[in-house]
C-alpha positions in Angstrom: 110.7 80.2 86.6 106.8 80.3 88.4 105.2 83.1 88.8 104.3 84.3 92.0 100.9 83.0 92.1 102.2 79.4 91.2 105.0 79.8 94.0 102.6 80.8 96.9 100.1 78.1 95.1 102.3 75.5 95.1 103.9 76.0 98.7 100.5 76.3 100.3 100.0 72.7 98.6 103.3 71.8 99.4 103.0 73.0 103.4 99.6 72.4 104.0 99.0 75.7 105.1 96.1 78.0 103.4 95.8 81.7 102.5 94.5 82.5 106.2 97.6 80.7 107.6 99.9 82.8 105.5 97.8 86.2 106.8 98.2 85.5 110.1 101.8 84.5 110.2 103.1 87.8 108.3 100.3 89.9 109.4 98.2 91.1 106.7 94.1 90.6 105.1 93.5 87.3 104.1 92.3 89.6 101.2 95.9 90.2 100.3 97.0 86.9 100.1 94.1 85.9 97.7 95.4 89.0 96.1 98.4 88.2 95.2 97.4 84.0 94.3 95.3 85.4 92.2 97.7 87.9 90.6 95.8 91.1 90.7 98.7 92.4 93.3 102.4 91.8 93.8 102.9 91.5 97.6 105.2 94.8 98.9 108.3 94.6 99.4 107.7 94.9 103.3 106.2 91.5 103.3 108.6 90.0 100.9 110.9 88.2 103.9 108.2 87.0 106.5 106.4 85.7 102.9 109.6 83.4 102.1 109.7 82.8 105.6 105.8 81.6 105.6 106.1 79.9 102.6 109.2 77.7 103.8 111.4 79.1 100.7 113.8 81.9 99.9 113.9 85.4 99.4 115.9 84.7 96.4 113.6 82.5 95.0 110.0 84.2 96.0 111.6 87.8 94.7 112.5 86.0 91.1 109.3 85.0 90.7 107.5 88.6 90.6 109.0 88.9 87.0 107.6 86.1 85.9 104.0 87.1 84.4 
């Protein structure tokens, strides 16, 4: 399994989008996202669904990834 840097890094690849896209779509800093790609923060769990959403992947898969270090 990725961790959650590698998932968010690969689906940005993967969709095209960038970190700014992500921000706007679920409503936080583009600081945040960066954040998390460059795993200084684990996104909260209030973001968790609009992230999947954003990302194009599930809830299942995004959440399995924050134990992956």
């Amino acid at each position: 399994m990725r961790s959650t840097n590698s998932v968010i890094s690969a689906r940005l690849k993967a969709t095209g989008k960038k970190a700014t896209d992500i921000a706007q779509e679920i409503g936080v800093e583009e600081g945040a996202v960066r954040h998390w790609l460059n795993r200084r923060r684990t996104p909260s769990p209030k973001y968790w669904q609009p992230l999947a959403d954003a990302l194009g992947i599930s809830l299942a898969r995004l959440t399995a990834s924050f134990a992956q270090k």
